[in-house]
RODO-2510 file (C-alpha; in nm, 4 decimals, decimal comma):
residues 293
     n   res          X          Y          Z
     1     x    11,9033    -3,2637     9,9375
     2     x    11,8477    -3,6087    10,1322
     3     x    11,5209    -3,4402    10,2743
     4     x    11,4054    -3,3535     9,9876
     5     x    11,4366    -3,6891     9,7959
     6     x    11,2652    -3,8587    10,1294
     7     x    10,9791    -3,6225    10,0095
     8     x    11,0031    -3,7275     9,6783
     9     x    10,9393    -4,1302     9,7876
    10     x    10,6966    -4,0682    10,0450
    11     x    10,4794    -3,8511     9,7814
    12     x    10,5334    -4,1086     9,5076
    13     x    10,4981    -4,3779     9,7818
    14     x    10,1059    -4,1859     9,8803
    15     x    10,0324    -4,1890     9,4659
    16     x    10,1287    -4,5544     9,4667
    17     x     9,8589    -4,6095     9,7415
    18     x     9,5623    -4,3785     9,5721
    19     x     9,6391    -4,6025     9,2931
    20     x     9,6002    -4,9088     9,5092
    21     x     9,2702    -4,7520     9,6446
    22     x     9,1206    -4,8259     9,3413
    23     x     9,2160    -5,1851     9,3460
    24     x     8,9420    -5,3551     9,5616
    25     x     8,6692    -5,1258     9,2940
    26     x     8,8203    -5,2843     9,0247
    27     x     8,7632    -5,6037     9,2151
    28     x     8,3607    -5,5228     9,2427
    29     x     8,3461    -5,4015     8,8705
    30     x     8,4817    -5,7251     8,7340
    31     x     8,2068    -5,9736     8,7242
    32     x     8,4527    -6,2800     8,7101
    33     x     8,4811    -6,4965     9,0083
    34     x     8,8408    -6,4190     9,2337
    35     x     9,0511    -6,7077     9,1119
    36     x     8,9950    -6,6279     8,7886
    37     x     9,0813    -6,2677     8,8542
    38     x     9,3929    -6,3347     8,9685
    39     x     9,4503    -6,6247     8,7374
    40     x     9,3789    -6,3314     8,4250
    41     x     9,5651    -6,0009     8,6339
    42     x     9,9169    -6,1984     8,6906
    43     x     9,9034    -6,3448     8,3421
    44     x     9,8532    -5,9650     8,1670
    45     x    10,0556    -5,8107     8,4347
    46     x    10,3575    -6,0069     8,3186
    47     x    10,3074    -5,9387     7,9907
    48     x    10,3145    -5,5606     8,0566
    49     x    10,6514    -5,5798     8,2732
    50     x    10,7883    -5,7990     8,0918
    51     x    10,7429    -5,5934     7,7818
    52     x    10,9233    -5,3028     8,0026
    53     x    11,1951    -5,4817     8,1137
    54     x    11,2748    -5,5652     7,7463
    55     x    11,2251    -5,2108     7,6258
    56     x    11,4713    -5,1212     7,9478
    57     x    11,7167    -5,3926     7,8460
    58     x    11,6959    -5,5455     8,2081
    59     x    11,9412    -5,7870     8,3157
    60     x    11,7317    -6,0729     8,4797
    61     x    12,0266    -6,2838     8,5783
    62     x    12,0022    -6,3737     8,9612
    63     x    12,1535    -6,6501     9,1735
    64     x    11,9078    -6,9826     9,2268
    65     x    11,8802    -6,9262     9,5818
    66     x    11,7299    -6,5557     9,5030
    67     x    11,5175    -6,7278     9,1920
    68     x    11,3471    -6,9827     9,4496
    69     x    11,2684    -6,7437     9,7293
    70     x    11,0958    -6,5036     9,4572
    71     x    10,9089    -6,7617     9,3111
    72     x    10,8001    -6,8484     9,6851
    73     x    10,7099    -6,5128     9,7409
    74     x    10,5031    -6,5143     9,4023
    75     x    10,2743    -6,7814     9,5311
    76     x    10,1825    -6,5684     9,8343
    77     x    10,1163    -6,2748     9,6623
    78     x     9,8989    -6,5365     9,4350
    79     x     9,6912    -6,6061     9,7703
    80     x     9,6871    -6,2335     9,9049
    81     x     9,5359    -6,1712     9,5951
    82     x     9,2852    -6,4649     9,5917
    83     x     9,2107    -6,3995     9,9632
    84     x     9,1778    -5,9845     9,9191
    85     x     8,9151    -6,0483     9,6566
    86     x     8,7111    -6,3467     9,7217
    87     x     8,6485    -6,1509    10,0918
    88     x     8,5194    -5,8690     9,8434
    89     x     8,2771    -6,0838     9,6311
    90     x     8,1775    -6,2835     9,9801
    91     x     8,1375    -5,9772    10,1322
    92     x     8,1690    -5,5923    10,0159
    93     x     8,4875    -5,3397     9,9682
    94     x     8,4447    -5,1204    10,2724
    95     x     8,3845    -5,4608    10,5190
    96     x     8,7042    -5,6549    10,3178
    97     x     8,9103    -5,3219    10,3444
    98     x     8,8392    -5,2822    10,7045
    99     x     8,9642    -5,6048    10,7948
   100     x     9,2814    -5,5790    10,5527
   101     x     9,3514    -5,2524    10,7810
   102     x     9,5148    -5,4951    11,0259
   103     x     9,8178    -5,5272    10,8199
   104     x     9,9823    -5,2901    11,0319
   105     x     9,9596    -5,5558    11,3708
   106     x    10,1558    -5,8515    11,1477
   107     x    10,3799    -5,6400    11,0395
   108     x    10,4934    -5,5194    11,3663
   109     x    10,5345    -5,8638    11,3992
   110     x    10,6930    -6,0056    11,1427
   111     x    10,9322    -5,7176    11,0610
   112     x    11,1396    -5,7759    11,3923
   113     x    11,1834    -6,1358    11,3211
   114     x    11,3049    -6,0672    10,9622
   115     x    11,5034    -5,7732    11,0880
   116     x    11,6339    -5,9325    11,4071
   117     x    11,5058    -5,6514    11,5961
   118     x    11,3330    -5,6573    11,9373
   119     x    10,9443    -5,6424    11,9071
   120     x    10,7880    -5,2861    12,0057
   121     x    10,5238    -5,3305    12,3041
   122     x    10,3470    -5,0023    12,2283
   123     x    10,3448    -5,1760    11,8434
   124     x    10,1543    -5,4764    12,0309
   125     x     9,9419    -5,2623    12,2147
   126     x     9,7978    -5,0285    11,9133
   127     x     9,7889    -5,4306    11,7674
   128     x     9,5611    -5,5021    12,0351
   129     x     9,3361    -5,2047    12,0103
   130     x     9,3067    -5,3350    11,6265
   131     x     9,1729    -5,6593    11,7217
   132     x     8,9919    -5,5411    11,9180
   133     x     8,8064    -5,3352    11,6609
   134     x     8,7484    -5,6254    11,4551
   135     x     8,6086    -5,7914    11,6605
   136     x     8,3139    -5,4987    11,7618
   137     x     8,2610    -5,4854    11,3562
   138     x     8,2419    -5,8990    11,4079
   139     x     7,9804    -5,9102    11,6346
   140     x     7,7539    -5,6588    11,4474
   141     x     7,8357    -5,7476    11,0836
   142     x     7,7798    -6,1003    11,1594
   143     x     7,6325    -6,1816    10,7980
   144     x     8,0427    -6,0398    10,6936
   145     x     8,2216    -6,2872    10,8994
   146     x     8,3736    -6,4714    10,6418
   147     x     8,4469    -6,1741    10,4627
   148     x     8,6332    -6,0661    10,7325
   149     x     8,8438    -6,3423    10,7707
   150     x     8,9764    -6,3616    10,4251
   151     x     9,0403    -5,9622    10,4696
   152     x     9,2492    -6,0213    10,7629
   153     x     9,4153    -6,3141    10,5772
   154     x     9,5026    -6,1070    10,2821
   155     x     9,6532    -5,8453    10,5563
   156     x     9,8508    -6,1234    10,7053
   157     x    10,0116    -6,2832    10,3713
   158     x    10,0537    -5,8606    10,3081
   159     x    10,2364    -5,8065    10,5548
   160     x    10,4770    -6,1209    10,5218
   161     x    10,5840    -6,0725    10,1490
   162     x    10,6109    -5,6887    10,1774
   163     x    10,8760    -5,7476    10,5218
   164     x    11,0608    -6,0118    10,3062
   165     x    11,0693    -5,7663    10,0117
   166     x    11,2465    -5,4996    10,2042
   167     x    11,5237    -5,8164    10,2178
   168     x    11,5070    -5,8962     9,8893
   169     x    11,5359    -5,5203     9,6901
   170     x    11,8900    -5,5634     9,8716
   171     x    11,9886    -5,8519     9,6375
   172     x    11,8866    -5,7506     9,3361
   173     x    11,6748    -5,4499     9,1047
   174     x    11,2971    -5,3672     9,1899
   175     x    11,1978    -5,4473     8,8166
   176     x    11,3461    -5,8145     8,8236
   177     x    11,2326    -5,9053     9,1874
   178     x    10,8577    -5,8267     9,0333
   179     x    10,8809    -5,9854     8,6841
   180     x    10,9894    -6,3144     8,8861
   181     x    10,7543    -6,3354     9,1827
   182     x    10,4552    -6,2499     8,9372
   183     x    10,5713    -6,5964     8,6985
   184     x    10,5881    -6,7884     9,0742
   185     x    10,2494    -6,6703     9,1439
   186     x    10,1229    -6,7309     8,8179
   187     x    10,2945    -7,0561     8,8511
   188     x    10,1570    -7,1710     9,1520
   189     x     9,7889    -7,0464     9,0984
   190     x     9,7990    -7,2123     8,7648
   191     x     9,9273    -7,5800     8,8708
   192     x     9,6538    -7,4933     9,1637
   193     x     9,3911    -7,4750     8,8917
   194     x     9,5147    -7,7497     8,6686
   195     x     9,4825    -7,9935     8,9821
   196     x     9,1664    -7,8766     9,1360
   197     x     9,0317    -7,9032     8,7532
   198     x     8,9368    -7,5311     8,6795
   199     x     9,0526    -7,5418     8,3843
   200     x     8,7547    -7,5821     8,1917
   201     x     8,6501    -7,4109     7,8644
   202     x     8,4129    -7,1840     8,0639
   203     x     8,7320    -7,0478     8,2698
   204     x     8,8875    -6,8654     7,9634
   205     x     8,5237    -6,7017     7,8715
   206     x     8,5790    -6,3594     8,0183
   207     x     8,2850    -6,0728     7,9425
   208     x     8,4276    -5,7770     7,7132
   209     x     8,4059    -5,5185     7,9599
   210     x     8,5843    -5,7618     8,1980
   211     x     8,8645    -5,7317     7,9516
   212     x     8,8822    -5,3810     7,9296
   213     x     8,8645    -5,3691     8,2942
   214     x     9,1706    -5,5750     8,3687
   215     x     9,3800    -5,4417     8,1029
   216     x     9,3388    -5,0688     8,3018
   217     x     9,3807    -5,2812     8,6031
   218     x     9,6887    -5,5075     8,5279
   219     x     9,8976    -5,1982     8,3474
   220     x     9,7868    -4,8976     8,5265
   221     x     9,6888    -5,0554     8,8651
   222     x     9,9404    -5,3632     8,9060
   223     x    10,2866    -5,3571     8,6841
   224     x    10,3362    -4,9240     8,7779
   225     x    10,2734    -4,9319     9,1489
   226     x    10,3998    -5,3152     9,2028
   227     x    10,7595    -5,1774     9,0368
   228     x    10,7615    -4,8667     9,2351
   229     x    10,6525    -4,9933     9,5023
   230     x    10,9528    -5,3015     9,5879
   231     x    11,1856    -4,9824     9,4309
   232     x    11,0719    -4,7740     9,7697
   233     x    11,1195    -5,0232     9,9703
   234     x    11,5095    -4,9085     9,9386
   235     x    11,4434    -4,6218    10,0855
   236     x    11,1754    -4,6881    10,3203
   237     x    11,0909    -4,9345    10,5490
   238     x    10,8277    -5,1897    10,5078
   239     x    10,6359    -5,0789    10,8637
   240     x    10,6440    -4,7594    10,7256
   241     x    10,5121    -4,8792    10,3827
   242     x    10,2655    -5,1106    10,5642
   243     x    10,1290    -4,8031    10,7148
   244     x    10,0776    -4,5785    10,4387
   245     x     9,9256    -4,8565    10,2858
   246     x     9,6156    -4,8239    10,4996
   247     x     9,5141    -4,4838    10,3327
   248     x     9,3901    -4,7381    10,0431
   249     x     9,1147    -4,8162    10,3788
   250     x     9,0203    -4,4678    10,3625
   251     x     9,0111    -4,4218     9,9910
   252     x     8,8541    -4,7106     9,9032
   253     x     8,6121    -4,7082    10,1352
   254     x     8,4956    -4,3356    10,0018
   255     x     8,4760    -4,4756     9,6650
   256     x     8,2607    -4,8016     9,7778
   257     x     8,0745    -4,5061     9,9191
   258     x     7,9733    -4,3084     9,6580
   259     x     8,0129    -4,5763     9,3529
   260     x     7,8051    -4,8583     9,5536
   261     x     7,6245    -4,6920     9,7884
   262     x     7,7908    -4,9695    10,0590
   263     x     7,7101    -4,7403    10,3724
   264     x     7,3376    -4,9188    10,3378
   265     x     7,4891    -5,2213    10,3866
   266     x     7,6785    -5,1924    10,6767
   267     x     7,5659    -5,0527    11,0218
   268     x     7,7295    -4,7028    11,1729
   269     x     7,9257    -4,9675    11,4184
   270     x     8,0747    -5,0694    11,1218
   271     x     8,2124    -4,7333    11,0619
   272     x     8,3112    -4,6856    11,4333
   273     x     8,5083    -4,9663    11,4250
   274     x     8,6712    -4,8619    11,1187
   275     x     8,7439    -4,5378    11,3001
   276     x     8,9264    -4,6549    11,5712
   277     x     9,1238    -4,8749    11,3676
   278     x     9,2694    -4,5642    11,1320
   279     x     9,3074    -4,3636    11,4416
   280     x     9,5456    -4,6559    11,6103
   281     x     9,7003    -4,6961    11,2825
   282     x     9,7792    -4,3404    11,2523
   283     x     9,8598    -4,2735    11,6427
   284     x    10,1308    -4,5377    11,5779
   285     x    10,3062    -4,3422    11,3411
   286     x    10,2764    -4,0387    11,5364
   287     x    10,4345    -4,1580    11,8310
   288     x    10,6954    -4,3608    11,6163
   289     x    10,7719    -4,0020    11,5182
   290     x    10,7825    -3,8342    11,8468
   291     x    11,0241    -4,0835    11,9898
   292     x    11,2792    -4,0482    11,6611
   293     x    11,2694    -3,7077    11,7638
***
């Protein structure tokens, strides 16, 4: 029965992801600049969790230690966000998700320290091998280079809010831990914006099919997998999670592919690189599985 409800997670945890693969297209459909992306996603997002949470009757009561460390963790999702889709408009989806692929190396690293477990070498090594891929796609896609670095930056804040997640689900219900860290990132983008002056008239003037596109986004493609997803985190751990996470690479790269026609953009040693980075990330968690057994 315990087998069978493992199953059950990892299958909802893969629909999650396919979801999520969608995410950086949704990115290159809507014509608005990142920031204001974000700034428009958190704000509708909240209103479609919160509306669940008050249809579920959903205690929200937590401790203030708890209440600050979500709202921290909202303003770094707030970033990942900004960072995952500013590398997109800088750049393109297959380049940004390629770089965001090395989620998997910061996680191996962050996850022992949150943990208090010893650090894997083999994890370092496959880390390596990622870096190392990176930088081949670096030296060819030269024009992507900032791209790249916000990709990997988006990986890296990834990686640290989804290990301190695993933490958090322990203290308190899936559905509260989201509705609070989305208000702290929509805090902290929007006293961002207030200060930096972007809130100007122009800023709130969002195309019509922009709308419709991040209403599908925000309900279908944020509040469903962002709930289910901290809920899993129960049951699985966040290297695990991390992983699985990198099939949104693969799928979103096949949709960039056929949607945008992105493989004239990039060279074939973009692809190779690509390659060897999946194949790490998936040799990991064969050989994390070999050595359970």
């Amino acid at each position: 029965m315990e087998e069978q409800h493992q199953r059950r997670n990892f299958l909802l945890l893969h629909f999650i992801v396919f979801i999520w693969g969608w995410s950086p297209i949704f990115g290159r459909l809507i014509s608005i600049e990142a920031l204001q992306l974000v700034w428009f996603r958190i704000l509708l997002t909240i209103i479609f969790v919160g509306g669940y949470l008050f249809y579920i009757k959903q205690n929200l009561k937590i401790s203030r230690k708890v209440f600050l460390q979500l709202f921290t963790i909202g303003g770094i999702i707030a970033f990942h966000w900004f960072c995952f889709y500013h590398a997109i408009k800088i750049s393109n989806v297959s380049v940004t998700l390629a770089a965001f692929s090395t989620g998997t190396l910061f996680t191996a690293i962050f996850e022992p320290l949150f943990y208090k477990r010893k650090i894997l070498p083999y994890e370092i090594f496959f880390g390596l091998i990622i870096i190392g891929a990176i930088v081949m796609i670096l030296e060819v896609e030269t024009k992507y280079a900032l791209g790249i670095f916000y990709g990997i930056l988006a990986a890296v804040t990834s990686s640290f809010f989804t290990v301190w997640n695993g933490l958090m689900v322990r203290k308190t219900e899936s559905p509260t831990i989201t509705f609070y860290e989305l208000c702290g990132g929509f805090l902290c983008l929007s006293v961002y914006l207030f200060f930096n002056g972007d809130f100007s008239n122009t800023f709130f003037i969002v195309p019509q099919i922009d709308i419709y596109w991040l209403l599908l986004f925000s309900s279908i493609g944020t509040a469903f997998p962002f709930i289910a997803s901290v809920n899993l985190l129960k049951k699985i751990n966040p290297y695990t999670v991390t992983l699985t996470v990198n099939l949104e690479t693969v799928y979103g790269i096949i949709w960039a592919y056929f949607l945008f026609q992105e493989h004239k953009q990039v060279t074939v040693y973009f692809y190779i690189g690509t390659a060897i980075i999946l194949a790490t990330i998936f040799a990991n968690a064969a050989l994390k599985k070999y050595l359970r057994k």
